[in-house]
N, C-alpha and C positions, 0 to 999 in steps of 0.2 A: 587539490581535492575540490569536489565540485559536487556539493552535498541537497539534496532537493528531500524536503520532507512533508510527504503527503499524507493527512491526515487532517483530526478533528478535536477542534477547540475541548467538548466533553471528555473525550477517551485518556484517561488515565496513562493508556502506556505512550500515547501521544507526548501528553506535559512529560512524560518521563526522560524522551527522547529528546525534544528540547534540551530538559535542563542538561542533559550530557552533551552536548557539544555545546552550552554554552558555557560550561563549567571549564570545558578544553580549551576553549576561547576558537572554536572551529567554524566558520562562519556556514550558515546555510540559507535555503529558500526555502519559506513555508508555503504549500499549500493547503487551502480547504479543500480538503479530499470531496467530500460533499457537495460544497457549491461549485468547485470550476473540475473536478473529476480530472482524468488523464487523457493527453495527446494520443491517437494514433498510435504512435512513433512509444511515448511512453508508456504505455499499455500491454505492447509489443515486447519492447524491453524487458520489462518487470516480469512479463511473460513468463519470457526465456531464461530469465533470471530464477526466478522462484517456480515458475509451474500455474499452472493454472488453479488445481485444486486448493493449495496456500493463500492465493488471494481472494477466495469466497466465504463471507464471513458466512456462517449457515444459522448461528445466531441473530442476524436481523430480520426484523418486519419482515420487508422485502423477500427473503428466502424461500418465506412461506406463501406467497401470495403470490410472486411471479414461476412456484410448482419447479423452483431447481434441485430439490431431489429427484425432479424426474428427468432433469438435460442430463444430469453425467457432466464430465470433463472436457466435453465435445467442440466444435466451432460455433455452435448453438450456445450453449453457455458460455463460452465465450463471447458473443456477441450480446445476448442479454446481461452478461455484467460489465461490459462497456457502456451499454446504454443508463444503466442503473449503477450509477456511481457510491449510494448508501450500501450497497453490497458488498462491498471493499472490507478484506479487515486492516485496522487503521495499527499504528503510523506504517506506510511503507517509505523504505529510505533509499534513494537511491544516489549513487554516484558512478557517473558514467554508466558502460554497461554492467555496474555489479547495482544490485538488490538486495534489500532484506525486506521481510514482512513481521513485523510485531517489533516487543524491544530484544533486540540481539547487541548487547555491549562488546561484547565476545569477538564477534565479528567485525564490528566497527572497528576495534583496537586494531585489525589487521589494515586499514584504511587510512589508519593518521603516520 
């Protein structure tokens, strides 16, 4: 298992997902979703994983001010929320090409 967790020191369900696989003693990689954002390649992934609409938080700043009620789900919003990493709803967790977006234990359980 080969567990990557992107997300934000502040977000609640972030710490929450830490503490679950450290509790498991499940070893992962943190990232700051915010400061270093997603590869390419992992971007893509999570994509196809979750969908596009799943990883827009519609709650931040940003939502309102870079006007993504009016992209839609399109390669346009997709591109604007590649560029704008504060977009992201946090933690996303990935391992290999599976995803989740927020805290899904449920799912994780399927994974260890």
């Amino acid at each position: 298992m080969n567990i990557q967790i992107f997300g934000a020191k502040k977000c609640f369900d972030t710490q929450k997902t830490e503490r679950y696989f450290k509790e498991r003693k499940i070893k992962y990689q943190y990232v700051s979703v915010h400061e270093y954002g997603l590869s390419k390649g992992e971007f893509e992934s999570v994509k196809a994983a979750v969908g596009l609409k799943d990883l827009i938080n519609d709650k931040a700043k940003e939502y309102k001010s870079l006007n993504m009620q009016q992209l839609g789900v399109g390669s346009v919003a997709a591109e604007v929320l590649f560029k704008n990493p504060k977009l992201y709803k946090t933690p996303i967790v990935r391992n290999g090409k599976q995803a989740t977006v927020g805290y899904q234990p449920e799912i994780w359980k399927d994974w260890e």
